[in-house]
SETI-665875 format. One record per residue: residue in three letters; y, x negated, z negated of N, C-alpha, C in turn. Coordinates in steps of 0.05 Angstrom, whole numbers, padded with zeros to 5 digits, always signed. Layout:
# SETI-665875
alaYXZYXZYXZ/...
//
This chain:
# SETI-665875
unk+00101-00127+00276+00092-00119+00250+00091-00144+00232/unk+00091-00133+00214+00094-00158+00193+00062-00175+00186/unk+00066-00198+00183+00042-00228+00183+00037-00228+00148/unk+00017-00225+00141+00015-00229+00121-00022-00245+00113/unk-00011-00265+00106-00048-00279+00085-00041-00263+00056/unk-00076-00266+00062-00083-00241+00043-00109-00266+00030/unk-00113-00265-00003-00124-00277-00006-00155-00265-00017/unk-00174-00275-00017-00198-00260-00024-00199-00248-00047/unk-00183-00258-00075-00184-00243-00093-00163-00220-00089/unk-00145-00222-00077-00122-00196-00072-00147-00165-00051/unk-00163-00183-00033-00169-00166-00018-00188-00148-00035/unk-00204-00170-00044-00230-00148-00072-00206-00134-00094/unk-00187-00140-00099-00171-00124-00115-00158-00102-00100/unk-00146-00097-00083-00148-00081-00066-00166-00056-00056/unk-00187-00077-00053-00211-00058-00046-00227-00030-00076/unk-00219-00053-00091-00226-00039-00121-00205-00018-00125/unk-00178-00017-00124-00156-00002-00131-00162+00019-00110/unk-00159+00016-00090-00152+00038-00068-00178+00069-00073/unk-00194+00062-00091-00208+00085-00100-00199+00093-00127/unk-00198+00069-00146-00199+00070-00175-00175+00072-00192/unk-00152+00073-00178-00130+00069-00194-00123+00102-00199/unk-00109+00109-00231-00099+00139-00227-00090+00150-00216/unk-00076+00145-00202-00044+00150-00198-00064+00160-00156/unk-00055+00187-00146-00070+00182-00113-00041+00163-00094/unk-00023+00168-00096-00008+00146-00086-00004+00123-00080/unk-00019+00110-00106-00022+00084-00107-00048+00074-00092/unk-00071+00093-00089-00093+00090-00081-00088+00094-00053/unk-00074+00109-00047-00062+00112-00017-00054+00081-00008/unk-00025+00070-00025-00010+00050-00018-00033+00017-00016/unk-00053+00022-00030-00065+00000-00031-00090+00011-00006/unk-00102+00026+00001-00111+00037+00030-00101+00022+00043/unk-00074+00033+00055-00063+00023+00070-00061-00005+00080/unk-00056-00030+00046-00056-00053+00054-00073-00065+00054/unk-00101-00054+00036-00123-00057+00043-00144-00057+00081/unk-00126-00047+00093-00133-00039+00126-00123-00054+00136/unk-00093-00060+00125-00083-00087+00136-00093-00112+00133/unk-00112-00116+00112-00120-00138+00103-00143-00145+00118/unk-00153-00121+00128-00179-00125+00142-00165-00125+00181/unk-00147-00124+00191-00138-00130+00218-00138-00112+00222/unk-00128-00078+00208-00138-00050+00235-00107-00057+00240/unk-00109-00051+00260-00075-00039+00275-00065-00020+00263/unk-00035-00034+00263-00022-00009+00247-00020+00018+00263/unk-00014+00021+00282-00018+00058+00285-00053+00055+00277/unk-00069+00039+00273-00093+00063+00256-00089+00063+00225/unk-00078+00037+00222-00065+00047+00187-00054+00074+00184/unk-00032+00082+00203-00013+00106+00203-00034+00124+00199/unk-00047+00123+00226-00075+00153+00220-00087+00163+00209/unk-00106+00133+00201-00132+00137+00175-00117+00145+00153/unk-00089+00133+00147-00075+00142+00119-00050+00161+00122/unk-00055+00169+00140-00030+00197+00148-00008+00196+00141/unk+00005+00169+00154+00040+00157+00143+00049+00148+00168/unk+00075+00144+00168+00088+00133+00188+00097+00106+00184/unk+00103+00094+00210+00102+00068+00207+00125+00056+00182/unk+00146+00074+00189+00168+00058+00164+00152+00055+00136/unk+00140+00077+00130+00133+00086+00109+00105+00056+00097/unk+00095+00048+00123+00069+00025+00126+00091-00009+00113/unk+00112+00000+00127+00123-00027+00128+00134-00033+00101/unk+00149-00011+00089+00150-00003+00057+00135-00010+00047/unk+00105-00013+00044+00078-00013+00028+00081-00048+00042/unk+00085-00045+00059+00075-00079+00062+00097-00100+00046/unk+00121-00089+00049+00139-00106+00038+00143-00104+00015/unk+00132-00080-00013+00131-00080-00030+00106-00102-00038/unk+00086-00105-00014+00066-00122-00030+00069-00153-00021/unk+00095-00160-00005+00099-00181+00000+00114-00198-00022/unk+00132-00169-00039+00156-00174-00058+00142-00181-00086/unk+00126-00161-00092+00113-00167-00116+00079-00168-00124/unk+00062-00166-00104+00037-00166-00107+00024-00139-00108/unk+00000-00138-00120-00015-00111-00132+00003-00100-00145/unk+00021-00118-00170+00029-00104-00184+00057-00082-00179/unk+00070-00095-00150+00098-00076-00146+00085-00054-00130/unk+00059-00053-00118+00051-00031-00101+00040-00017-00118/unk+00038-00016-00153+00022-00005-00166+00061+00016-00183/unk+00079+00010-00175+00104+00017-00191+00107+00046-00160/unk+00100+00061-00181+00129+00090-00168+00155+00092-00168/unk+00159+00108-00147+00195+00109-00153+00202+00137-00149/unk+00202+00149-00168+00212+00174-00168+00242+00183-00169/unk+00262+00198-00162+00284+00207-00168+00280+00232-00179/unk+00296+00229-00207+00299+00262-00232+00322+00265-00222/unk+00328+00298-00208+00342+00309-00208+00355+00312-00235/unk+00383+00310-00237+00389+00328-00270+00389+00350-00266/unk+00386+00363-00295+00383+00392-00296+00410+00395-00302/unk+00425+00417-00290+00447+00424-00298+00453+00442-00311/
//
């Protein structure tokens, strides 16, 4: 699994988002690295936050790539309407 330092202000930011942010996805995605930040094992990340591991490793490497702020970006695909 992936090694990551986590710094005290990321972790209280974290901890703040994973309830407070609008968006429940994002509050999900920061859960998640929020659990990581604190040492749970990832299959209890998977559980407590009802994802699979690809899905954990996604959230982690989005927050490796850009911070709070790329785990705070959605990615939706719009079908066109035809």
């Amino acid at each position: 699994m992936i090694t990551i330092e986590f710094s005290p202000a990321d972790i209280e930011a974290l901890e703040y988002e994973r309830y407070r942010h609008p968006h429940p996805k994002v509050q999900k995605k920061m859960e998640a690295v929020y659990l990581k930040s604190q040492d749970v094992k990832p299959g209890q990340i998977c559980r407590l936050c009802r994802i699979c591991k690809t899905t954990l490793t996604t959230y982690l490497d989005q927050y490796q790539a850009g911070g709070l702020e790329r785990l705070k970006e959605l990615e939706y695909q719009v079908n066109p309407v035809n």
